[in-house]
N, CA, C and O of each residue as an XYZ file, in Angstrom:
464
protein
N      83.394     67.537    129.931
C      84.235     66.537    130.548
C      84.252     66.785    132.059
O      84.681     67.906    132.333
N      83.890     66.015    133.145
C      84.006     65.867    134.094
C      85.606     65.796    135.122
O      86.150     64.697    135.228
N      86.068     66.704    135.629
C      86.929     66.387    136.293
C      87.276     65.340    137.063
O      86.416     64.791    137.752
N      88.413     64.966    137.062
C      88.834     63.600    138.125
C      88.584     63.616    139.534
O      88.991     64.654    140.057
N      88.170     62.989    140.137
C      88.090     63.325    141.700
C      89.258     63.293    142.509
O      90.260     62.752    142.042
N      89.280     63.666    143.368
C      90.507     64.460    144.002
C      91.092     62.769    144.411
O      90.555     61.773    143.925
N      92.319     62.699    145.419
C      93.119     61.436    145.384
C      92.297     61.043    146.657
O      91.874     59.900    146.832
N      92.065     62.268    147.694
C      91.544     62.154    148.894
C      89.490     61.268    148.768
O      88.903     60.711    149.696
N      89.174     61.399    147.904
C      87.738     60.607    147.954
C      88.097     59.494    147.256
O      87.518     58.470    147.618
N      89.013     59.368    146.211
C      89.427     57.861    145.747
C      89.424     57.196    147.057
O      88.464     56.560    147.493
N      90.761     57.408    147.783
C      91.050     56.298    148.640
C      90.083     56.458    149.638
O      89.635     55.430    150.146
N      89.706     57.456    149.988
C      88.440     57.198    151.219
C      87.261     56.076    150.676
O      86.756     55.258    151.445
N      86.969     56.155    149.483
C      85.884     55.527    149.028
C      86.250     53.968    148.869
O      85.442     53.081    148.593
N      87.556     53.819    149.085
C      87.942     52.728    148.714
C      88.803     52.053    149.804
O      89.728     51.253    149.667
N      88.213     52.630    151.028
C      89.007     52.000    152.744
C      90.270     52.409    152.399
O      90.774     51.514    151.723
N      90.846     53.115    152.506
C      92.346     53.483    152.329
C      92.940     54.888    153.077
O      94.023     55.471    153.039
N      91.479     55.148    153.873
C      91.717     56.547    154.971
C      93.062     57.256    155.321
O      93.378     58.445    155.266
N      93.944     55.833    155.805
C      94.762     55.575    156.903
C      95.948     56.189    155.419
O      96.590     57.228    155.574
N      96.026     55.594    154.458
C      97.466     56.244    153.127
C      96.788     57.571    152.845
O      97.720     58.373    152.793
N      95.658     58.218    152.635
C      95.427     59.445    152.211
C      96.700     61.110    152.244
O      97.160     61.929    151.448
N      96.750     60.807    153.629
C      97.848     61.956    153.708
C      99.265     61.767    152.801
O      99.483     62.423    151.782
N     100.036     60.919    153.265
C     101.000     60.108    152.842
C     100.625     60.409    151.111
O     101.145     61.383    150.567
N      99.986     59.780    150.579
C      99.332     59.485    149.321
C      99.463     60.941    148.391
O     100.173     61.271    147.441
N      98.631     61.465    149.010
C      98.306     62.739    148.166
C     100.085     63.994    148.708
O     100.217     65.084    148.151
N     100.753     63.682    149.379
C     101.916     64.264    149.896
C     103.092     64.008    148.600
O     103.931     64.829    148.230
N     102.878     62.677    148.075
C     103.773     62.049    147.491
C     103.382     62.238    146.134
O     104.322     62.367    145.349
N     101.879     62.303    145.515
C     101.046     62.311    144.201
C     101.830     63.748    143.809
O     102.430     63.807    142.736
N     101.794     65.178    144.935
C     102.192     66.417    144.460
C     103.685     66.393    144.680
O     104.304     67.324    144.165
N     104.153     65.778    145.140
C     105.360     65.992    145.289
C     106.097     65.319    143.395
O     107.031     65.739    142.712
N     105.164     64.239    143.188
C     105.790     63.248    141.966
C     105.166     63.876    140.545
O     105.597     63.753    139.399
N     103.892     64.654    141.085
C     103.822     65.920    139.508
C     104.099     66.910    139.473
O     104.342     67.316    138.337
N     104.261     68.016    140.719
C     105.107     68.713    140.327
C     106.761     68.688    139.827
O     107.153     69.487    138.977
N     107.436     67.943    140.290
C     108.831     67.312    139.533
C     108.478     67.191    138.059
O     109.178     67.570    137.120
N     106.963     66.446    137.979
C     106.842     66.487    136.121
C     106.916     67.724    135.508
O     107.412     68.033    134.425
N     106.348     68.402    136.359
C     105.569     69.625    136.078
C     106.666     70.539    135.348
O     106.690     71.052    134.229
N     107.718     70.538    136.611
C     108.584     71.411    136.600
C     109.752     70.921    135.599
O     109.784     71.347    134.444
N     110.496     70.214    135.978
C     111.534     69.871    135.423
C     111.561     69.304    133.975
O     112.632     69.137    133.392
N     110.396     69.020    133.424
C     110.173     68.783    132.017
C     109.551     69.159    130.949
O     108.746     69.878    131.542
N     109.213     69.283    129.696
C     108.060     70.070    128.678
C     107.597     69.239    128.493
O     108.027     68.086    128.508
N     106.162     69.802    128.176
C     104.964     68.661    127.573
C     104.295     68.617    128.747
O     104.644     69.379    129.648
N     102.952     67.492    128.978
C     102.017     67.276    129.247
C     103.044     66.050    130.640
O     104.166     65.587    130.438
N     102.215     65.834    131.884
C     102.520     64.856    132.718
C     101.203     64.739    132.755
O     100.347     65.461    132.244
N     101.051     63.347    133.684
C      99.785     63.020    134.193
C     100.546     61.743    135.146
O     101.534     61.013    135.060
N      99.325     62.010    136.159
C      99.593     61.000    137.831
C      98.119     59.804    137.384
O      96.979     59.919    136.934
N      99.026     58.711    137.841
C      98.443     57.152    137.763
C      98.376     56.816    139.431
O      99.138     57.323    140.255
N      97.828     56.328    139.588
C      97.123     55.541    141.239
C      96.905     54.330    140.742
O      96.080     54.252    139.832
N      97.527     53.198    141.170
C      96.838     51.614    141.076
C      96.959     51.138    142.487
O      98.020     51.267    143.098
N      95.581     50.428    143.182
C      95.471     49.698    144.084
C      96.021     48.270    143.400
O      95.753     48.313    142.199
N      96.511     47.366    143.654
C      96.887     45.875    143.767
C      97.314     45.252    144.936
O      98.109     45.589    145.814
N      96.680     44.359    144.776
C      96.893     43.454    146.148
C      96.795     44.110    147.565
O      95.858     44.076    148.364
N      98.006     44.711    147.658
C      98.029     45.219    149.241
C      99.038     46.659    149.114
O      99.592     47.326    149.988
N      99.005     46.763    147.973
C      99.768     47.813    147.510
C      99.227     49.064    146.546
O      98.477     48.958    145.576
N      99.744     50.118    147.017
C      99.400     51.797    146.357
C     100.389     52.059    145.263
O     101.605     52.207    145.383
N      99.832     52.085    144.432
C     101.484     52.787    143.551
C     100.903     54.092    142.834
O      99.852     54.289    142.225
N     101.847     54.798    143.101
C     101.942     56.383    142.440
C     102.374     56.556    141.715
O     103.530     56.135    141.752
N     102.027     57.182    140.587
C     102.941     57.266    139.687
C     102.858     58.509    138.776
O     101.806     58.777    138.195
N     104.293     59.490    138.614
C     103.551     60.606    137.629
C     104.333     60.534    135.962
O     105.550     60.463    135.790
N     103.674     60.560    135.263
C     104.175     60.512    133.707
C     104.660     61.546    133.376
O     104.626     62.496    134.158
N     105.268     61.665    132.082
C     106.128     63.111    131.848
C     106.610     62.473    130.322
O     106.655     61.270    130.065
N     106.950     63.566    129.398
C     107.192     63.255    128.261
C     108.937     63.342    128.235
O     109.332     63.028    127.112
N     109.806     63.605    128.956
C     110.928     63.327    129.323
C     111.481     62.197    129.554
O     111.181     61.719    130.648
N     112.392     61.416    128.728
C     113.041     60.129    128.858
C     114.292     59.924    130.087
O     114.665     58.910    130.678
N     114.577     60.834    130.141
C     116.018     61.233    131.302
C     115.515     61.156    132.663
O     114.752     61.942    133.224
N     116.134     59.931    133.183
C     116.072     59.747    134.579
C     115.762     60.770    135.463
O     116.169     61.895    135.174
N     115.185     60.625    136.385
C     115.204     61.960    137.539
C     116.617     62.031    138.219
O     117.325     61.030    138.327
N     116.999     63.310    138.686
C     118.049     63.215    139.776
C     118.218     62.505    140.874
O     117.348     62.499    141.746
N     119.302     61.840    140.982
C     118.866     60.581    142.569
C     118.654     61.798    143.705
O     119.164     62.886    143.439
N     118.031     61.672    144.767
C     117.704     62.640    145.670
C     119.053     62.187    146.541
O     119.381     61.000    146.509
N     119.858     63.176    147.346
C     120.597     63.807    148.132
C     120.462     62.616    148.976
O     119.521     61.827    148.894
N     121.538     62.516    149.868
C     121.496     61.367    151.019
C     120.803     62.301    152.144
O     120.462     63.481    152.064
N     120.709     61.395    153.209
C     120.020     62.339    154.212
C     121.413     62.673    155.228
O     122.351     61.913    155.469
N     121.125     64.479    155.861
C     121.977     65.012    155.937
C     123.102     65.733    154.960
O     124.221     66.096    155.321
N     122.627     65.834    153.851
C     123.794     66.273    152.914
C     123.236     67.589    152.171
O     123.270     67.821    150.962
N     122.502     68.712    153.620
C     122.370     70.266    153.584
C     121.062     70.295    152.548
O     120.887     71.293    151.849
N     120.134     69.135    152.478
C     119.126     69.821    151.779
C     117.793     70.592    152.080
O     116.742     70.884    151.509
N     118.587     70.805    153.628
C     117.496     71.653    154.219
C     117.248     73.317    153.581
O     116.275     74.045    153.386
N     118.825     73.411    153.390
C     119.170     75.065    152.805
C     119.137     75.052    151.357
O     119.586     76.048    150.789
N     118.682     74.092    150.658
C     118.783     73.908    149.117
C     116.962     74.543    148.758
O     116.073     74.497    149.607
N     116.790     75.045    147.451
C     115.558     75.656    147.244
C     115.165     74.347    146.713
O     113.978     74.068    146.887
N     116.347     72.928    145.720
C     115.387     72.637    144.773
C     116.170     71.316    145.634
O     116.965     71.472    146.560
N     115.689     69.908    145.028
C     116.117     68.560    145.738
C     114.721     68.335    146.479
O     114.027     67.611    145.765
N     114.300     68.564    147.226
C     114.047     68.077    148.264
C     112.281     66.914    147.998
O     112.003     65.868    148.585
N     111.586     67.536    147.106
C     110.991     66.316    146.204
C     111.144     64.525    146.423
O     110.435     63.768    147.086
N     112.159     64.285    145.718
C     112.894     62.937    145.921
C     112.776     62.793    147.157
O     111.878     62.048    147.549
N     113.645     63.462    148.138
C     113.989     62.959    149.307
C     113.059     62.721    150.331
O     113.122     61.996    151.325
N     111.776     63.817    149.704
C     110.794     63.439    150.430
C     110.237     61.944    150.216
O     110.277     61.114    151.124
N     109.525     61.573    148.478
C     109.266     60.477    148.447
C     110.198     59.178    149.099
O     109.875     58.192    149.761
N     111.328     59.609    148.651
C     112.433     58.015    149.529
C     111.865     58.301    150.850
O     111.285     57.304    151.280
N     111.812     59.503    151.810
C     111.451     59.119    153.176
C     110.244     58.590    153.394
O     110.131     57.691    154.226
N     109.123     59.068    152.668
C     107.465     58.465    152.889
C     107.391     57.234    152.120
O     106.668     56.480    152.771
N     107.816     56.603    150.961
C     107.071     55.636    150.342
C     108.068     54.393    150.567
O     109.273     54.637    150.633
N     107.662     53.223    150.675
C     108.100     51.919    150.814
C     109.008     51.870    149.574
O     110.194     51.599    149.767
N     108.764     52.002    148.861
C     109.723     51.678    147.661
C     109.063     52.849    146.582
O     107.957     53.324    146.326
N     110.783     53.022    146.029
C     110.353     54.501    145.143
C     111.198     53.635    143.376
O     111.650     52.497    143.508
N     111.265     54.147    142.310
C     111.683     54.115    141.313
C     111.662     54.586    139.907
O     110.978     55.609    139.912
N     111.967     54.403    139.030
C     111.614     55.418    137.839
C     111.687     54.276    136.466
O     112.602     53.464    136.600
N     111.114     54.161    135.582
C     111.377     53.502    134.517
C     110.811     54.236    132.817
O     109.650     54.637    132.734
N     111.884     54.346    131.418
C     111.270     54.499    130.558
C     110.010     54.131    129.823
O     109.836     52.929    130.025
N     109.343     54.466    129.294
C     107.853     53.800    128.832
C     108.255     53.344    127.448
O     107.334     52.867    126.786
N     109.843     53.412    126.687
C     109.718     52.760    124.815
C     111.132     52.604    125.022
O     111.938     53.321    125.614
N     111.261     51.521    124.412
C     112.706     51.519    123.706
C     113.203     52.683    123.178
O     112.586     53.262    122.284
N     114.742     53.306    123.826
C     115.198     54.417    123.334
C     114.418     55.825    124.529
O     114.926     56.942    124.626
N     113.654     55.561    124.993
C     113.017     56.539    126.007
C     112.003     57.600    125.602
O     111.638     58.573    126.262
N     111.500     57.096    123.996
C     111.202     58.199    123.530
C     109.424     58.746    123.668
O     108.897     59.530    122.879
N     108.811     58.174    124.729
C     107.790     57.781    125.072
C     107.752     58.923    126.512
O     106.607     59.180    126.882
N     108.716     59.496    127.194
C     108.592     59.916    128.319
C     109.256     58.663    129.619
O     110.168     57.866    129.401
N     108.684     58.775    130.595
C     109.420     57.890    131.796
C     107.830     57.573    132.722
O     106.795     58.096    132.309
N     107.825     57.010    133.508
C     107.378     57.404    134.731
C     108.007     57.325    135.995
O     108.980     56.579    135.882
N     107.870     57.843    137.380
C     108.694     57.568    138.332
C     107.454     57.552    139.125
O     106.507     58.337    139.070
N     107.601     56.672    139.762
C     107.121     55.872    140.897
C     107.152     55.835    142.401
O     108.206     56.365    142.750
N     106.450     55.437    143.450
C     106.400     54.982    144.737
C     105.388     54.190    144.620
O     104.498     54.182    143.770
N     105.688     53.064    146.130
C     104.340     52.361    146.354
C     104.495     52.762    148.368
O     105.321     53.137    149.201
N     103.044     52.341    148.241
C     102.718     52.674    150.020
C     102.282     51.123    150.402
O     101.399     50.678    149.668
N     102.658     50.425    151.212
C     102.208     49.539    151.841
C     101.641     49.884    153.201
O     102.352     50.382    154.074
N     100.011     49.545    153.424
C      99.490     49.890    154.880
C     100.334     48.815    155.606
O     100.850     47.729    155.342
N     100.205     49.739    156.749
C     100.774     49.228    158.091
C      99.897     48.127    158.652
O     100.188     47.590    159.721
């Protein structure tokens, strides 16, 4: 089985230079949260549409993520939080939704990047 190619030659290969950083900042930031905070298997989704990036990491956990901290409210000195707060600051729009009736499917949580 061939490994996936990294996020950084997707979007290069696909004119998208300019979201790469941003992109792949937000991809680790949205699986490790899977990674960590839940059991079982995650996996990260990328869809180009229209004019829009969406990120997305899966997780076999039905339970919402924690809303991330307002800004200014000491999560500089906190070890754990800061995840979320990153994505709300980098991505145009962030969110989370169950994948089954009842949640029993896992969740995914989300961002999208709109180029400038």
């Amino acid at each position: 089985m061939c490994p996936a190619p990294p996020l950084r030659l997707i979007l290069t290969v696909h004119g998208l230079i300019r979201l790469v950083d941003t992109a792949e900042l937000l991809a680790a930031e949205l699986v490790s949260n899977a990674v960590r905070h839940t059991r079982g298997p995650a996996a990260l989704r990328v869809r180009w549409s229209g004019e829009v990036l969406r990120i997305a990491a899966w997780d076999t956990d039905p339970e919402p993520p924690a809303p991330p901290p307002e800004a200014g409210a000491g999560v500089d000195e906190q070890e754990d939080g800061r995840g979320l707060v990153l994505v709300r600051a980098c991505a145009d729009v962030w969110g989370w939704r169950p994948l089954a009736e009842g949640g029993n499917r896992g969740k995914l949580v989300w961002c999208e990047l709109v180029p400038a």
